[in-house]
C-alpha positions as CSV (number, residue, x, y, z in Angstrom):
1,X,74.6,143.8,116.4
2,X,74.0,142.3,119.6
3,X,71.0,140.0,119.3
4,X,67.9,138.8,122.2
5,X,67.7,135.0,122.1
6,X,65.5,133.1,124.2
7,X,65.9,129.4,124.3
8,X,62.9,127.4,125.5
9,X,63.6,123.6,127.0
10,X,62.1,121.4,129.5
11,X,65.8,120.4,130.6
12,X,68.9,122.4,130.9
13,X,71.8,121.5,133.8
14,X,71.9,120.6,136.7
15,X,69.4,117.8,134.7
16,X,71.0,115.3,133.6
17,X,69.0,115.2,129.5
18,X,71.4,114.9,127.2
19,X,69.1,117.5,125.7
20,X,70.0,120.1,128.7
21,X,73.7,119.6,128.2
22,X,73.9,120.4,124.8
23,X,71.3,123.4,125.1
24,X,74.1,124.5,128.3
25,X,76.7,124.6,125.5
26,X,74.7,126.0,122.9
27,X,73.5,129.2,124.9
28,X,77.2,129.9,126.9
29,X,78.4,129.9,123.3
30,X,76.1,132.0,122.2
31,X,76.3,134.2,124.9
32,X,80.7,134.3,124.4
33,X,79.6,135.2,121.0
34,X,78.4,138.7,122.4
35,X,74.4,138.0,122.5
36,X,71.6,138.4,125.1
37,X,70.9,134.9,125.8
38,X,68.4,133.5,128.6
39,X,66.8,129.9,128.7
40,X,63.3,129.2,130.1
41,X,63.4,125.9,131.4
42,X,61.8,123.8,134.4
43,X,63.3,122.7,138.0
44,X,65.5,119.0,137.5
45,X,63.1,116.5,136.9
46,X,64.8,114.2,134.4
47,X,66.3,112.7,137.7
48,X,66.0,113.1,141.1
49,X,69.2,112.5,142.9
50,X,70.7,116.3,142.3
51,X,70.1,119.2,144.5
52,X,67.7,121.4,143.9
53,X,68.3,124.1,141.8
54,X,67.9,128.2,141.9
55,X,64.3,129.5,140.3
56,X,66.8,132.2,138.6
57,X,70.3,132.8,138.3
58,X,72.7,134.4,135.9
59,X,75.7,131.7,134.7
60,X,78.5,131.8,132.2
61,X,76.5,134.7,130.7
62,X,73.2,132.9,130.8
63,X,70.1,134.5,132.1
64,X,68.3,130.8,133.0
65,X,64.9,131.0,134.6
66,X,63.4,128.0,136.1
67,X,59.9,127.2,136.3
68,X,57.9,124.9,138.8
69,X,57.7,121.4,137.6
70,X,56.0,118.4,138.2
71,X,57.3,116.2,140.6
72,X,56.3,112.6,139.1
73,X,58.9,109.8,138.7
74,X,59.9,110.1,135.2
75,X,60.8,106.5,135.3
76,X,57.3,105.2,133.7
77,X,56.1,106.9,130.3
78,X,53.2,108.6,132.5
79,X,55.4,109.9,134.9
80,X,57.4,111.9,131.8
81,X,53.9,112.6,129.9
82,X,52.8,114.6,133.2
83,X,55.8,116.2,133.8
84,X,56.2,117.6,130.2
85,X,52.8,118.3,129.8
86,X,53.3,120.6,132.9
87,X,56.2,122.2,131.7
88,X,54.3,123.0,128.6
89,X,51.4,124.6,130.1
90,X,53.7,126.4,132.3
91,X,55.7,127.7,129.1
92,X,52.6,129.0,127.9
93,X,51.2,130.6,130.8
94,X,55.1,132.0,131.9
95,X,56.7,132.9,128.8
96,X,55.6,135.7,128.0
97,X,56.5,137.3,130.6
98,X,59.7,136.5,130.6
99,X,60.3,137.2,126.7
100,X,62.1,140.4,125.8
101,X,61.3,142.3,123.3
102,X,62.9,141.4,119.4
103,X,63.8,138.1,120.7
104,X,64.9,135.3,118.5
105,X,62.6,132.7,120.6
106,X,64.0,128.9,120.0
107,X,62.4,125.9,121.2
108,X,63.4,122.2,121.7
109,X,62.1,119.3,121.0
110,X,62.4,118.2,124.5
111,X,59.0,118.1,125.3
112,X,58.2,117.0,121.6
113,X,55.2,119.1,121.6
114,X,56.6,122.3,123.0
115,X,57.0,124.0,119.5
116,X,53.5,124.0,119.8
117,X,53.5,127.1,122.3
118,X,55.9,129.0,119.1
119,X,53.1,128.6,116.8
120,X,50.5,130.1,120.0
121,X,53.1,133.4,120.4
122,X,53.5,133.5,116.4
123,X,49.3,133.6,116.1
124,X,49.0,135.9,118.8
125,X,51.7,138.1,119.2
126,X,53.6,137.4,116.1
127,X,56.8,136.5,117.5
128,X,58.6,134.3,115.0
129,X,60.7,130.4,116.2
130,X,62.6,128.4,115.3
131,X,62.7,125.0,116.0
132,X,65.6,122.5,117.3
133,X,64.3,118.7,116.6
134,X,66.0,116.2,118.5
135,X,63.6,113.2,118.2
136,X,60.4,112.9,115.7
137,X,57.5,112.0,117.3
138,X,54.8,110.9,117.2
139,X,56.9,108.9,114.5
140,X,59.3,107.4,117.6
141,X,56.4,106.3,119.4
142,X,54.3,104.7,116.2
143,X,57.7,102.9,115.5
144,X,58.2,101.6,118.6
145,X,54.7,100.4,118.8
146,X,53.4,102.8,121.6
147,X,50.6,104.1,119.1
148,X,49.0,103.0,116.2
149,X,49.7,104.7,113.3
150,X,46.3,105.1,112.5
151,X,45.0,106.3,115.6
152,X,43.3,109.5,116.0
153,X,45.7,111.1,118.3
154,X,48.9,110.4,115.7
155,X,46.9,112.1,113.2
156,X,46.1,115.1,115.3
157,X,49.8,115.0,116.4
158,X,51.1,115.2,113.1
159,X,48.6,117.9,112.1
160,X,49.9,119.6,115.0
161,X,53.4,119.0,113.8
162,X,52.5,120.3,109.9
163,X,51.2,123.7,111.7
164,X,54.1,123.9,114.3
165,X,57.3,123.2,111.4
166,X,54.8,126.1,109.1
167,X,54.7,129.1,111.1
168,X,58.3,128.4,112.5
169,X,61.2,130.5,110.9
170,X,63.3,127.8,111.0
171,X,64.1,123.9,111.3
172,X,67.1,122.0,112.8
173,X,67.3,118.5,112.4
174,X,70.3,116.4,114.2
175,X,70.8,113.8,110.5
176,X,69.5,113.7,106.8
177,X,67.0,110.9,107.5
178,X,65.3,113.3,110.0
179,X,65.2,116.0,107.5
180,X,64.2,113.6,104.3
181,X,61.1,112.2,107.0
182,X,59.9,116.0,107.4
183,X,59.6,116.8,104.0
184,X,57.8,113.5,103.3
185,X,55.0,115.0,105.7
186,X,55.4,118.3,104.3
187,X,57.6,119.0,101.6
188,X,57.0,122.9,101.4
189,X,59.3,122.8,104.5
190,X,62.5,122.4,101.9
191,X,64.0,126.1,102.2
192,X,63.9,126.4,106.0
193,X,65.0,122.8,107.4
194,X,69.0,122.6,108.1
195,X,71.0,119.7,109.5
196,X,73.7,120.9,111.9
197,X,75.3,117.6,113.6
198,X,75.5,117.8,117.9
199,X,78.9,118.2,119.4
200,X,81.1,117.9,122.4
201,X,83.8,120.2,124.5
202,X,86.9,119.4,123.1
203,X,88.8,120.9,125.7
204,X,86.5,119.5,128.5
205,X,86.6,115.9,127.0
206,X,89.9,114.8,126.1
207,X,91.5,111.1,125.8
208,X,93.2,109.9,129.2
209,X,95.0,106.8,129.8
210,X,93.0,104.6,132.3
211,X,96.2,104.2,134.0
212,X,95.8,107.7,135.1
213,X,92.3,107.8,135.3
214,X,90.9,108.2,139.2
215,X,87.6,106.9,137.6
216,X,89.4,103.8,136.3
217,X,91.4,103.0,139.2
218,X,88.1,103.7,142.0
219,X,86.5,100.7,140.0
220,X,89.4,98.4,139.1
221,X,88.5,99.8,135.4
222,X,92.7,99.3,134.5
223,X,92.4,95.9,135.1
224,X,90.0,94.6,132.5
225,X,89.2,95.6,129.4
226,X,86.3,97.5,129.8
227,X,83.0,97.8,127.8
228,X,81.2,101.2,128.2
229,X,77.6,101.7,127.6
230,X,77.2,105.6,128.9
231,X,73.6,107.1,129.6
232,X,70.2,106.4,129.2
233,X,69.1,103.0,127.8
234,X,65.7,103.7,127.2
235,X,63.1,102.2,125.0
236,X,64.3,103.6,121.8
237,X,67.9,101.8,122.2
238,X,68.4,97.8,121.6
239,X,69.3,96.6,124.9
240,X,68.5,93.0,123.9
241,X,71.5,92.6,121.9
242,X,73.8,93.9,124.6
243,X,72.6,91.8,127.1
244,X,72.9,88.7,124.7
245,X,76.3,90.1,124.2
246,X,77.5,90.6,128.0
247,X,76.1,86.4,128.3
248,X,77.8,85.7,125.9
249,X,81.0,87.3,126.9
250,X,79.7,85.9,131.0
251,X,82.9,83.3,131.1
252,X,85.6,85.8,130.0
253,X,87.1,87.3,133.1
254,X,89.4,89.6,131.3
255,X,86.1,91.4,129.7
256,X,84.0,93.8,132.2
257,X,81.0,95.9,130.9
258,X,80.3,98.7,133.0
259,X,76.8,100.8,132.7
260,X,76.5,104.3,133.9
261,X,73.0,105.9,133.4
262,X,69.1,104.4,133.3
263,X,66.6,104.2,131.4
264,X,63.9,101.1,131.3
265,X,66.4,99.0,128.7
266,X,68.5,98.5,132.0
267,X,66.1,96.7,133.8
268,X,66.5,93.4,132.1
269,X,70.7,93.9,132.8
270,X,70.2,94.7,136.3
271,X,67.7,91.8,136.9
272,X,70.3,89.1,135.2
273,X,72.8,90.3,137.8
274,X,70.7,89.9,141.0
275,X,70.0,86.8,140.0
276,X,73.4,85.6,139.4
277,X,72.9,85.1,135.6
278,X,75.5,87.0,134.3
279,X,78.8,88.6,136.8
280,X,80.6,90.7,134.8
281,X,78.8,93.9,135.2
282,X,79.1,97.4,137.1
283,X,76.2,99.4,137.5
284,X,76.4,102.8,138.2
285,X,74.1,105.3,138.5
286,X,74.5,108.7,136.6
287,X,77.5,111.0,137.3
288,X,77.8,114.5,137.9
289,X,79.1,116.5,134.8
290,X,82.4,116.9,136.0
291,X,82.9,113.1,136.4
292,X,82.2,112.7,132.4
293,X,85.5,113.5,131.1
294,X,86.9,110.5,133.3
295,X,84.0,108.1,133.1
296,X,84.0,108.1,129.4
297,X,87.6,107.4,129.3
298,X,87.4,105.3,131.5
299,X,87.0,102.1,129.2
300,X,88.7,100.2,126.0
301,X,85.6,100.3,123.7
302,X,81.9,102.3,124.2
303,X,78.7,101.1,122.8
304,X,76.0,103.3,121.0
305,X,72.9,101.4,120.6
306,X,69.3,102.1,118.5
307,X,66.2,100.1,118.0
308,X,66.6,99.1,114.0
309,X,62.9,100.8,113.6
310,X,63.2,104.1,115.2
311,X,66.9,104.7,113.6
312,X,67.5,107.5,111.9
313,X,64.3,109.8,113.7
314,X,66.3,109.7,117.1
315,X,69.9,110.5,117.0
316,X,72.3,109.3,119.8
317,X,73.8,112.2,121.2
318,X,76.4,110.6,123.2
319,X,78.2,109.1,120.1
320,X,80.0,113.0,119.9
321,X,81.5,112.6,123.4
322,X,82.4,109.1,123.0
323,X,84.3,110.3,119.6
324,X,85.9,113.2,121.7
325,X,87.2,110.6,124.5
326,X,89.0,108.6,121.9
327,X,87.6,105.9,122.4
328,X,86.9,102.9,119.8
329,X,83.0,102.5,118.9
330,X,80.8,99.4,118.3
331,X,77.1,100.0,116.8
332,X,74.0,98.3,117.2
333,X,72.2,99.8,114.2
334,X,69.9,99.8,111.1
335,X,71.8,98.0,108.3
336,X,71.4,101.9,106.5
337,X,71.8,103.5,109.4
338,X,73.8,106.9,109.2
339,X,75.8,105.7,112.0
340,X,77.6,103.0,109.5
341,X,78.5,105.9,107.4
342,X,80.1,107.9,110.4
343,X,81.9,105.2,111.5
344,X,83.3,104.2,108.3
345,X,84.5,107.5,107.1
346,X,86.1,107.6,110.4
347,X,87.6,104.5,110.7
348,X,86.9,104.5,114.0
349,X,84.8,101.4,115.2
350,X,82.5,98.8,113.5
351,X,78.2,98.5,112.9
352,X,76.5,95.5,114.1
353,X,73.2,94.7,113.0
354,X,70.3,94.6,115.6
355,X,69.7,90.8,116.9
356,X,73.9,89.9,116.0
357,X,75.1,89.6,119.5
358,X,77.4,87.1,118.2
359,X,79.2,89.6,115.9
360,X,79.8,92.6,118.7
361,X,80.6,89.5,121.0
362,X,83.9,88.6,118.5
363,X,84.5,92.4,117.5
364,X,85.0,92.6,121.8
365,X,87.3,89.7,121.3
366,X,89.2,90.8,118.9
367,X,90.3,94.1,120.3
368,X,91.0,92.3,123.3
369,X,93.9,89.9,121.5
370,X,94.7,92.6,119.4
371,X,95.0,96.2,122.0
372,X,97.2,97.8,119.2
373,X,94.2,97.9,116.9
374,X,91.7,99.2,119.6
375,X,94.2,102.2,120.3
376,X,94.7,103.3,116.4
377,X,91.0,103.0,116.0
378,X,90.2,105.2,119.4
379,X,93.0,108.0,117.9
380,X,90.9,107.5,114.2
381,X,88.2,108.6,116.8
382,X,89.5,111.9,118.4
383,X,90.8,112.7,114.8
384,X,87.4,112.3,113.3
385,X,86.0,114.3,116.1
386,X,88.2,117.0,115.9
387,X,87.7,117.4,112.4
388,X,83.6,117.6,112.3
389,X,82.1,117.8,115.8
390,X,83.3,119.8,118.1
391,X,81.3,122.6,119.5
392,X,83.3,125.5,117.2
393,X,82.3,123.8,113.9
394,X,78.6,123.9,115.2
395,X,78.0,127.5,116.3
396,X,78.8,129.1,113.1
397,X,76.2,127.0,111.2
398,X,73.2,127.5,113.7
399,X,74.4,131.3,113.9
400,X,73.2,130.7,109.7
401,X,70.7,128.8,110.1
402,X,69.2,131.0,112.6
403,X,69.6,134.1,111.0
404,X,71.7,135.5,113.8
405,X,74.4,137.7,112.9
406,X,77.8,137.1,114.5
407,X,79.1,139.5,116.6
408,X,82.7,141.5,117.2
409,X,83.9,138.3,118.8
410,X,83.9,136.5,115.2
411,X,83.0,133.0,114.7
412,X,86.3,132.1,114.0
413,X,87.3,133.6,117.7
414,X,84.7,130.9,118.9
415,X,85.6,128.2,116.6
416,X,89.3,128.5,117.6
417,X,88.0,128.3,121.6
418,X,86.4,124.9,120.7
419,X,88.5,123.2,118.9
């Protein structure tokens, strides 16, 4: 039976959210899968150096509609408050029009309070959601320190959140811990909440020599052995330690670390270079999708970085294309962190605590005077990736999770496309 779904997110492509990309993924392979699928989303606002794009258009079998957005720097925490507050408004006011009739409706997490315009349709209209959770908050921002816990507005957040994770049909949650930290809050939650992992393109990203890598050779990547940190460094990720760690590694001209992205974490590592501090850093600014499958193989080893106190209620989405590239992995994480477990079971990288600069700095060392063992732990990588993450392996369980039958063109069909 050919199925409605409506997928509701502040950012979907040509934005560069890691949000969008997946939800890109997630909808086209829906859509293979013989559904009506459109997405509701806003104009690019996650950043501002990509053309504009069209209000509507029909791609890879996705009806997308674009609403107005905001246009407010989303490099300051205001900036992104306004612009998602404006999207959500905007969702409320322009949804329903938009909606067709019997549609599963799905919203993101990306703005966190969005499922909050589900739980308006569901009282109104009774239209049933889901929900995709890609970051908890307000627990992220009481972690970090942004809010006290006991302020008024986390409380009304959270009873917000209880109402939202109630009406909805259904929950999915990126790891365990985020699942175990909603049914602390409210356990009667326990039959709808799923954990289905992220993914990547298999056949989009795939391991390339840097030898014969155009990315590699523009920047002199081949020469060096090259440190990758790929995305946003914001304020949820430990950019402390890697900056201790690129000092550190400051007199050792064989080792280049090269950071493609933004975020506020990169402000410190961009300051230390204009003044001279450290000189053994590329900065780059973020890339067009089609330059991902060469800039993330365009290094030796790639970091994945989280605060110790917000691990395990954000989830670090660009660990699955990093595992896809076949590339080695080094960790700044939680000593408990679900990331340790990965990696091990793997055997495709190595954990370092938050603060140990030191450690990362000798793990960098060691894969340098020993290349054979970077290259059998970046293969462990694409093997481990292959195996769990890729794009086919997710579809069948959200097609579960969300109730939605599968079509003529079987699961398997799509699983076999993705692997």
């Amino acid at each position: 039976m050919r199925e409605n779904i409506t997928i509701v997110t502040q950012f979907y492509p040509p934005d560069f959210a890691a949000t969008g990309q997946f939800i890109q993924e997630l909808a086209v392979a829906l859509a293979n899968e013989g559904h009506n699928v459109q997405v509701f989303t806003g104009k690019p606002s996650y950043a501002f150096n990509q053309a504009d794009a069209p209000r509507e258009e029909f791609a890879e079998g996705v009806h997308i509609v674009r609403t107005r957005a905001a246009k407010v720097t989303p490099t300051r925490i205001r900036g992104k408050v306004i612009n998602s507050l404006f999207y959500f408004v905007r969702s409320i006011v322009k949804l329903r029009k938009q909606l067709w009739r019997s549609s599963h409706l799905i919203f993101t997490s990306a703005p966190p309070f969005l499922g909050l315009t589900g739980w308006f349709y569901n009282k109104m209209f009774n239209q049933s959601y889901s929900c995709i959770i890609y970051d908890v908050y307000p627990e992220v921002a009481v972690r970090l320190g942004v809010i006290d816990g006991k302020a008024l507005i986390v409380r009304l957040w959270e009873a917000i959140n209880r109402k939202i994770w109630k009406r909805a049909k259904t929950l999915i949650v990126m790891n365990e811990e985020m699942k175990q930290l909603i049914l602390s809050k409210d356990p009667s939650n326990a039959d709808k909440i799923h954990v289905v992992h992220s993914w990547a393109d298999p056949k989009f990203i795939k391991p390339m020599a840097k030898s014969r890598n155009w990315f590699a050779l523009r920047y002199q990547l081949d020469e060096t052995f090259t440190v990758l940190y790929s995305g946003n460094l914001g304020r949820v990720h430990d950019s402390d330690t890697i900056l201790e760690c690129v000092r550190l590694l400051n007199h050792d001209q064989r080792v280049r670390f090269v950071f493609i992205g933004g975020g506020a974490g990169l402000e410190p590592i961009k300051a230390a270079t204009r003044a001279k501090e450290i000189s053994n850093c590329l900065i780059l600014p973020y890339q067009d999708k089609e330059t991902l499958p060469y800039s993330l193989t365009a290094c030796d080893l790639a970091l994945v970085s989280l605060k110790q106190q917000v691990d395990g209620v954000v989830a670090p989405s660009k660990l699955y294309s990093l595992l896809a590239a076949g590339k080695p992995i080094a960790s700044i994480c939680h000593p408990n962190s679900y990331l340790r477990n990965m990696l091990r079971e793997g055997d495709c990288g190595e954990c370092f605590d938050n603060g140990n600069a030191a450690g990362l700095a000798g793990f960098i060392s060691s894969l340098m005077a020993k290349p054979e063992t970077a290259e059998a732990l970046g293969q462990n990588a694409r093997r481990y990736f292959d195996a769990y993450f890729t794009l086919g392996k997710a579809i069948p369980l959200y097609l579960e999770a969300l109730g939605i039958p599968s079509q003529a063109r079987s699961s398997a069909l799509i699983t076999a496309e993705y692997k």
